[in-house]
C-alpha positions as MATLAB code, in Angstrom:
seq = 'XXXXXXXXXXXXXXXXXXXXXXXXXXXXXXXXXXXXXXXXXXXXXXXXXXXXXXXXXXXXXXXXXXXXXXXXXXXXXXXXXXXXXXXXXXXXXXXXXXXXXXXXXXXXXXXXXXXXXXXXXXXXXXXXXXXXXXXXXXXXXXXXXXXXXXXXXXXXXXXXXXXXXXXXXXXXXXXXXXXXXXXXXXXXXXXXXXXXXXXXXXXXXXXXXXXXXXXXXXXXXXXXXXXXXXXXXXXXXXXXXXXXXXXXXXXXXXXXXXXXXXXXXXXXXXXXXXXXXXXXXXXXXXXXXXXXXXXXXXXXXXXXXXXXXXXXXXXXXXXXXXXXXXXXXXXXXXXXXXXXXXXXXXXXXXXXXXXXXXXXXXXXXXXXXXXXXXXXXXXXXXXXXXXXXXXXXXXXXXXXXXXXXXXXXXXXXXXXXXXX';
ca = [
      13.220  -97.962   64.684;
      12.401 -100.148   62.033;
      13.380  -99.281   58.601;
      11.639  -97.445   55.976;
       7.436  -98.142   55.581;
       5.014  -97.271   53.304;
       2.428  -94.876   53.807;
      -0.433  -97.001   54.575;
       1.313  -99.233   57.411;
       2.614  -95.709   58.792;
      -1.047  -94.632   59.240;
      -2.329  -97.644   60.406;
       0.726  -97.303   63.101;
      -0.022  -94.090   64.179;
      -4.466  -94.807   63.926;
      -3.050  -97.817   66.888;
      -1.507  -95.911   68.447;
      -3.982  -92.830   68.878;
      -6.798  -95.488   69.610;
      -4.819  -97.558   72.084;
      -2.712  -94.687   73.778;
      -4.050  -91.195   73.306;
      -5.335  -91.019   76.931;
      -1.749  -91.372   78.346;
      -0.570  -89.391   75.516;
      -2.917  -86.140   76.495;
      -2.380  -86.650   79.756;
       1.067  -86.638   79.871;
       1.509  -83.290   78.085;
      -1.594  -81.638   79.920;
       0.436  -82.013   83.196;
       2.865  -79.583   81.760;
       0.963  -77.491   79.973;
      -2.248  -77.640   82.549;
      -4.522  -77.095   79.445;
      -6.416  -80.413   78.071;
      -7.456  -78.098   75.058;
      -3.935  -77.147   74.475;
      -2.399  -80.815   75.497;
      -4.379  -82.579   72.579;
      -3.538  -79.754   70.196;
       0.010  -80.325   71.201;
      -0.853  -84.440   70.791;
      -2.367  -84.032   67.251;
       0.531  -82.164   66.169;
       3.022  -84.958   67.040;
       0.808  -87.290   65.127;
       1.392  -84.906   62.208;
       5.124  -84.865   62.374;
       4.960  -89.204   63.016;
       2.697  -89.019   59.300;
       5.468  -86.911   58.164;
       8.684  -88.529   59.127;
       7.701  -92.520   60.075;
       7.577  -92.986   56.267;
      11.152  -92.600   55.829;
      12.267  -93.400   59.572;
      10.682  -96.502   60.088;
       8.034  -97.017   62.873;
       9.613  -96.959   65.827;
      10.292  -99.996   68.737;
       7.115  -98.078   71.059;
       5.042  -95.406   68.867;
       2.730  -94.179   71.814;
       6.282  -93.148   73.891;
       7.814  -91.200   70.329;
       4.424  -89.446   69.867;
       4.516  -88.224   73.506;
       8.049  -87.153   73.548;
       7.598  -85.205   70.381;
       4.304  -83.577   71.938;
       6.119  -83.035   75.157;
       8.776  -80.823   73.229;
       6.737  -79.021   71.449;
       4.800  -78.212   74.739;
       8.296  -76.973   76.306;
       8.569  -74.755   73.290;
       5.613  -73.099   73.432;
       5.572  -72.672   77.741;
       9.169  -70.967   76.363;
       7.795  -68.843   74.149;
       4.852  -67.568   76.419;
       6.834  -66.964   79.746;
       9.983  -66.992   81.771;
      11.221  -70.747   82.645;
      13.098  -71.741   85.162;
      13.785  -74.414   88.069;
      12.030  -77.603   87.240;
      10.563  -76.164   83.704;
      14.618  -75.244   82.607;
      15.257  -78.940   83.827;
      12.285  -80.370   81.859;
      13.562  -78.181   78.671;
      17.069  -80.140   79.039;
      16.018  -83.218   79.683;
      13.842  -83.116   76.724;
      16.555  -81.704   74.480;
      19.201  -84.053   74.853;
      16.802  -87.410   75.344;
      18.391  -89.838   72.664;
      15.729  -90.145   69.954;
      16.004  -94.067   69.719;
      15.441  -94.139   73.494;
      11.958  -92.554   73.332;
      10.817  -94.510   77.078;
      13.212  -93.215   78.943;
      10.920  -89.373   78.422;
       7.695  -90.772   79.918;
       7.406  -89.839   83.395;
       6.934  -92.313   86.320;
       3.160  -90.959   87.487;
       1.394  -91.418   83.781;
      -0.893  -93.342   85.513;
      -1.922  -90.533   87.765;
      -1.591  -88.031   84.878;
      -4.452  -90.387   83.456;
      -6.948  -89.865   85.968;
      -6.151  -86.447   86.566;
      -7.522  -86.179   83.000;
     -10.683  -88.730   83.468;
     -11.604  -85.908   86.384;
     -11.216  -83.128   84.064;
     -13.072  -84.832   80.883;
     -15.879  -85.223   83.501;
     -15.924  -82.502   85.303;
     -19.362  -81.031   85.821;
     -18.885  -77.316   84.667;
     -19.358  -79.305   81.961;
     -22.937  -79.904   80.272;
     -23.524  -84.308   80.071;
     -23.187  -84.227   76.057;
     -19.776  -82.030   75.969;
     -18.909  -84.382   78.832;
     -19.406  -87.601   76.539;
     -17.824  -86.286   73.616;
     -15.072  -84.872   75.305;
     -14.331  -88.579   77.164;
     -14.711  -90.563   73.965;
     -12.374  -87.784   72.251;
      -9.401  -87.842   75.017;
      -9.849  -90.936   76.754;
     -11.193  -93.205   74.022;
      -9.367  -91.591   71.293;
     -12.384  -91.578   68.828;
     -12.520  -89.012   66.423;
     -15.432  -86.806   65.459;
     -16.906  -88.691   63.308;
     -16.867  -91.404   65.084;
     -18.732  -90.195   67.522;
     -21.089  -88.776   65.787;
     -22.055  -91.895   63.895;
     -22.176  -93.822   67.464;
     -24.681  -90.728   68.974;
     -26.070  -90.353   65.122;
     -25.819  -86.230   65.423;
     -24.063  -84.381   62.721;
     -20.236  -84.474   62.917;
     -20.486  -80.765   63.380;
     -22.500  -81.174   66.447;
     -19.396  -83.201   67.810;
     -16.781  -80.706   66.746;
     -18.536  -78.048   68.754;
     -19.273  -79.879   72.175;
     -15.800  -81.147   72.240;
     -14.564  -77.185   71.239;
     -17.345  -75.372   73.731;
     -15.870  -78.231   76.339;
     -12.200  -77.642   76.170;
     -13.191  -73.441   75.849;
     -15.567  -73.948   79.732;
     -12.550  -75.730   81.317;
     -10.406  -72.958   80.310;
     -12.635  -70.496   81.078;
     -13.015  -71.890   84.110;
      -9.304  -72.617   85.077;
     -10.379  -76.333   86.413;
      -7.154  -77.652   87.510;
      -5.478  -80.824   86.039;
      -5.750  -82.849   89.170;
      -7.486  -85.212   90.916;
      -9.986  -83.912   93.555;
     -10.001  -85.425   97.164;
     -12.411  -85.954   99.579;
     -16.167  -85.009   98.880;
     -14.981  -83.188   96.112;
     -13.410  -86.423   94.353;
     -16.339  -88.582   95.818;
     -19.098  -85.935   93.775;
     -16.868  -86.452   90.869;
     -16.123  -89.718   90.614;
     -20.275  -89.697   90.096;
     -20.052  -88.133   87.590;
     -16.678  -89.519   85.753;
     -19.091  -93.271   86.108;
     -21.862  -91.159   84.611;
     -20.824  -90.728   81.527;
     -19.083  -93.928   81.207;
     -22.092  -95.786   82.193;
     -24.123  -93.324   79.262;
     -21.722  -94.771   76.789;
     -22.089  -97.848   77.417;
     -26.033  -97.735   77.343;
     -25.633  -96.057   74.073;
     -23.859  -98.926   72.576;
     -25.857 -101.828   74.670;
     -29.454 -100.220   73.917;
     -29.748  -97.985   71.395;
     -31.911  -94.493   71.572;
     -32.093  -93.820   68.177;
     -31.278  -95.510   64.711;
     -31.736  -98.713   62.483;
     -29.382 -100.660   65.198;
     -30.038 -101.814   68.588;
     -27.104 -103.325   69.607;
     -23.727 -101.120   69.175;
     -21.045 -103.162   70.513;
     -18.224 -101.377   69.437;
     -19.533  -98.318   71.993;
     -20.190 -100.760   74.553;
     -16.921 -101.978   74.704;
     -15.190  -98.961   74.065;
     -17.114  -97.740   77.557;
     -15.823 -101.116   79.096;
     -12.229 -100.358   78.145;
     -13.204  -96.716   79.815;
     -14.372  -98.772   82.861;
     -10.938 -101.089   82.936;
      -8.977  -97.960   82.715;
     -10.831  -96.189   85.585;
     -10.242  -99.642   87.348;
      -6.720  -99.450   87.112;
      -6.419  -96.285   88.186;
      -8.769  -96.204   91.090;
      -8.534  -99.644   92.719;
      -9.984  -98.484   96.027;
     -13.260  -97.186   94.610;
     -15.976  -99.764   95.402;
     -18.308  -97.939   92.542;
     -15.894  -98.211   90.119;
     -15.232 -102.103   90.478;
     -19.253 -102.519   90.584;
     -19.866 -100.423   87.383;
     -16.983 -102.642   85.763;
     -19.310 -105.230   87.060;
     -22.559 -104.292   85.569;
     -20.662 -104.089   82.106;
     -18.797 -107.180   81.968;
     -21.572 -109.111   82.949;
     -24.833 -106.784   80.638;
     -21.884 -107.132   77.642;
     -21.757 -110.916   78.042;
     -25.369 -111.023   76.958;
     -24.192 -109.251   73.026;
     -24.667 -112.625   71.194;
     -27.807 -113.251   72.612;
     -29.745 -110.463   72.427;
     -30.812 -109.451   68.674;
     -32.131 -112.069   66.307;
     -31.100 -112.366   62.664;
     -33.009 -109.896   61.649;
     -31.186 -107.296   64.278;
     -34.728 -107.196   66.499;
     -34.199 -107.572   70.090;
     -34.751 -110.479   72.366;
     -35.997 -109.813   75.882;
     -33.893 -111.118   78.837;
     -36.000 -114.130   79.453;
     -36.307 -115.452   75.966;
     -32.347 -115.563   75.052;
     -30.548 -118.825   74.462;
     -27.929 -118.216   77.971;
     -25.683 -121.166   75.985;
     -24.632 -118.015   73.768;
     -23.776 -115.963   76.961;
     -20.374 -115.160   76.875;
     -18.832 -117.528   80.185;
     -15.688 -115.450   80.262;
     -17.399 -111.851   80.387;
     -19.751 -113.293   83.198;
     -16.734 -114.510   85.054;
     -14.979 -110.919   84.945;
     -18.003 -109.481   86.176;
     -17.649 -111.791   88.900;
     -14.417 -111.113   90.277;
     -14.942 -107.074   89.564;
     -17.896 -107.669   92.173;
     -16.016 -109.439   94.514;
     -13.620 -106.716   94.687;
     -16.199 -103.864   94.843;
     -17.646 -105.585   98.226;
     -15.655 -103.452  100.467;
     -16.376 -104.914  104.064;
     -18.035 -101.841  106.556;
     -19.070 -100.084  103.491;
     -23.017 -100.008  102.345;
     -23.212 -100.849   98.309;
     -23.462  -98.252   96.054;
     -26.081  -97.982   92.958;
     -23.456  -99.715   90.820;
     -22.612 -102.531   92.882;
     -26.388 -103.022   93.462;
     -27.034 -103.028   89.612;
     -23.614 -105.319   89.084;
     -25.517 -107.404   92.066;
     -28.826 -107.665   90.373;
     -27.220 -108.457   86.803;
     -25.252 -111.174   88.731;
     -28.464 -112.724   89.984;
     -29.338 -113.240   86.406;
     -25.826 -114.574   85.342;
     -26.240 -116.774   88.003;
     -29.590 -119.051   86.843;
     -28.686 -121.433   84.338;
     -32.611 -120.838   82.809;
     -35.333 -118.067   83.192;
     -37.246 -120.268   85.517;
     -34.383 -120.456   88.236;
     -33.755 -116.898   88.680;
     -34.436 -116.088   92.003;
     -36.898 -113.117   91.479;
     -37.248 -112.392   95.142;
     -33.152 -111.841   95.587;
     -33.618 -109.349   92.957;
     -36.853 -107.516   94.119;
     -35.001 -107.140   97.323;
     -31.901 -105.698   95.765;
     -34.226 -103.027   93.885;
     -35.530 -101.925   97.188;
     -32.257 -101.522   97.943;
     -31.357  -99.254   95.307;
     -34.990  -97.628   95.595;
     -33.527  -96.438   98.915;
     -30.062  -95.331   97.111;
     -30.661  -94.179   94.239;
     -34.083  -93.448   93.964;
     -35.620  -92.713   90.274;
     -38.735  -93.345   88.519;
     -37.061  -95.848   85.970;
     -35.299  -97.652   89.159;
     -39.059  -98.396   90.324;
     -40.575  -99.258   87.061;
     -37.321 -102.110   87.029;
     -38.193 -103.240   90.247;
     -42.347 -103.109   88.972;
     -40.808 -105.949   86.711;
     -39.191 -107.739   89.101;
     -42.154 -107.573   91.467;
     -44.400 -109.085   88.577;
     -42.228 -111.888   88.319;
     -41.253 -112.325   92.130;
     -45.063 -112.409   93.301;
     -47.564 -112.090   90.238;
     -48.196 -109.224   87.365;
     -50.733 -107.884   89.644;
     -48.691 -106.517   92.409;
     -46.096 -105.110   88.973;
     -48.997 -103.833   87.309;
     -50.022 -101.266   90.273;
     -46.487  -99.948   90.915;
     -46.630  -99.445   87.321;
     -49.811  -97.712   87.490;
     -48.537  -95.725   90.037;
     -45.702  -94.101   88.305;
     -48.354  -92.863   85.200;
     -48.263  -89.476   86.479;
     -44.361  -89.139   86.785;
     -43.103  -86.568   84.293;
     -39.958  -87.988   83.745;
     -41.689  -91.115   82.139;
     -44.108  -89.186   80.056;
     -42.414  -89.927   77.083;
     -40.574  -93.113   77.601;
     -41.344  -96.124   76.021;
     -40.418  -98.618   78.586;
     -42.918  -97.733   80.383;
     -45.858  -98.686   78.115;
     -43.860 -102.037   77.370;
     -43.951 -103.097   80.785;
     -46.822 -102.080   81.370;
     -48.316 -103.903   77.997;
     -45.888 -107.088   79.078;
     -48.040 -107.605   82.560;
     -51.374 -106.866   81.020;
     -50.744 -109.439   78.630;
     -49.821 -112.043   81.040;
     -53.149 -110.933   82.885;
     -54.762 -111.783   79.826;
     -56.044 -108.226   79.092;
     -54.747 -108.992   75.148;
     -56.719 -105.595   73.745;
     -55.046 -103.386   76.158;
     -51.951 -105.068   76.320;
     -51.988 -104.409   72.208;
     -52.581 -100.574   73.085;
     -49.665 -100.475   75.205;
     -47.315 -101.842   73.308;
     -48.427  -99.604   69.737;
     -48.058  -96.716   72.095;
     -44.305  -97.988   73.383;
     -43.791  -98.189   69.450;
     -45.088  -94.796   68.721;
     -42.478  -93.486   71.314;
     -39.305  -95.534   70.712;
     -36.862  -93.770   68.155;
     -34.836  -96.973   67.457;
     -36.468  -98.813   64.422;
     -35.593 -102.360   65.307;
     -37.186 -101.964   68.824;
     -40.203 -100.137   67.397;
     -40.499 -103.574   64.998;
     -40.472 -105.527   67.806;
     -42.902 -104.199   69.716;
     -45.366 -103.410   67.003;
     -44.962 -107.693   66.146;
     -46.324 -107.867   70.056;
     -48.743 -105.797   69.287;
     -50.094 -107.669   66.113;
     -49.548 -111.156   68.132;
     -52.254 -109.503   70.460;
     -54.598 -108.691   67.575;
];
């Protein structure tokens, strides 16, 4: 312990310590309590009693490992109070009674690591609706708050409160275990546990809605999700190649809005401001997710293509027809309407806007497109490089009319007034 603080550093101490730690935290107390609701109720009330008693105490030597003994106890109290103990739970209750207070490590059990994923798998699991899913990962896993959330997702705070309370109430309700699944069972939910990662981190690297396009605090709160997952999963080939994609998409931050916060497509960014180190991560992570005998999944393909551009030192030396081959690829893996109108883009770069503009054309009548606004800003983008300037103008006014992010729907309405 160090000695007495005031009240500010003790918050600040206990904010770093939710922020950096509150996954392990949860997790450690929802393997004895085998309630995540309960578990960060338990958390949150050890934070309470750190507020309380750090002031005069001191901080001590490892925060994180006195905020999960504390929570711990008072989770062995309250298993007490609801129902006969005895074996390992009388063992736990002793062990956590007569732990020295100053020796706070010595009460954090040897498979936190495991206790971690056990509660990735939970946060994720798909009883779950996607939104509660999202709010209920950045909550326990990325130890945002609320607010926070709601600001990144721009929904009321409200709206927050009650996914994350309507999530913990459905994994009650439905008595999902704390654990991690195995076989098909683990391989359907690791799916979705990338999901919703890979949604965060789209949030914060292009935004839906808002004055901002670029959130990088999201986007690299998802790629500290991804690391985690990482860690904890090292033999999952999807894993390593969404860590991929993000490293490599995130290295591109610097580059990507102007001063003015408008965005700059892919082939007009200055690759000097690239970030070398990201790109180099993203590397290795792909390397490792390159399991030999085993065909690539959607995020190693995606990791693959976003390599591809990493690689060219300029626009003009990407190799276009690597990358139109790895969207077939993915076509035949994961096959969507938006992964064909990427590979429509690829296509019009690979072998002329032509051959982009009919798979474009071909995907008008999809429904899941109807209303999305890439769609008329590719489809504006090979027009205009056809020459067709009045309809490429169209296009891109109607992407405008249909984006919700303001600094997008400036830029494309400048493309549009270039055109007239």
């Amino acid at each position: 312990m160090t000695s007495a603080q005031p009240a500010d550093a003790v918050t600040t101490a206990v904010s770093t310590a939710w922020r950096l730690e509150s996954a392990r935290i949860i997790a450690g107390v929802a393997r004895l309590v085998r309630d995540v609701g309960l578990a960060e109720e338990l958390a949150q009330d050890a934070l309470v009693a750190a507020l309380e008693q750090w002031p005069e105490a001191g901080v001590p030597d490892n925060p994180a490992a006195w905020i999960t003994a504390v929570a711990k106890r008072r989770a062995v109290d309250r298993i007490r109070r609801e129902q006969n103990y005895a074996g390992k739970l009388a063992e736990i209750g002793h062990r956590m009674e007569t732990a020295d207070d100053t020796a706070f490590d010595a009460v954090l059990d040897d498979r936190i690591e495991d206790d971690v994923l056990r509660l990735v798998f939970t946060a994720c699991h798909p009883v779950l609706p996607t939104p509660a899913r999202v709010a209920l990962t950045l909550r326990m896993l990325g130890g945002l708050t609320t607010d926070e959330i709601a600001r990144a997702f721009l929904v009321p705070e409200a709206t927050v409160a009650q996914r994350v309370v309507r999530a913990k109430k459905t994994l009650a309700d439905a008595n999902v275990p704390f654990e991690v699944p195995q076989g098909a069972d683990r391989e359907a939910r690791l799916s979705s546990v990338l999901e919703v990662v890979y949604l965060i981190f789209n949030e914060g690297y292009a935004a839906t809605a808002g004055d901002q396009w670029l959130r990088v605090d999201l986007a690299l709160e998802a790629l500290r999700l991804g690391r985690l997952l990482a860690g904890l999963a090292p033999g999952e080939p999807e894993v390593h190649g969404l860590v991929a994609l993000m490293e490599i998409q995130a290295s591109r931050s610097r580059a990507r809005v102007g001063p003015d916060g408008e965005p700059i497509p892919l082939l007009e960014q200055n690759r000097g401001r690239w970030d070398r180190l990201l790109i180099e991560r993203g590397f290795a992570a792909l390397l490792r997710a390159r399991e030999p005998g085993r065909p690539p999944g959607p995020y190693v393909l995606q990791a693959a293509i976003a390599a591809c551009h990493a690689r060219a030192a300029s626009a003009e030396e990407t190799d276009w027809a690597q990358i139109v081959a790895l969207y077939g690829l993915l076509a035949r893996c994961a096959p969507s309407p938006v992964v064909e109108l990427n590979r429509a883009v690829a296509v019009g770069m690979a072998e002329g806007p032509e051959k982009g503009l009919a798979i474009v054309d071909g995907l008008a009548g999809e429904k899941a497109l109807k209303d999305y606004h890439l769609l008329p800003g590719v489809r504006g983008d090979l027009l205009e490089r056809l020459g067709r300037r009045d309809e490429a103008r169209a296009e891109f006014e109607r992407a405008a009319s249909l984006t919700r992010n303001t600094a997008e729907r400036r830029a494309l309405r400048k493309r549009a007034d270039r055109l007239g």
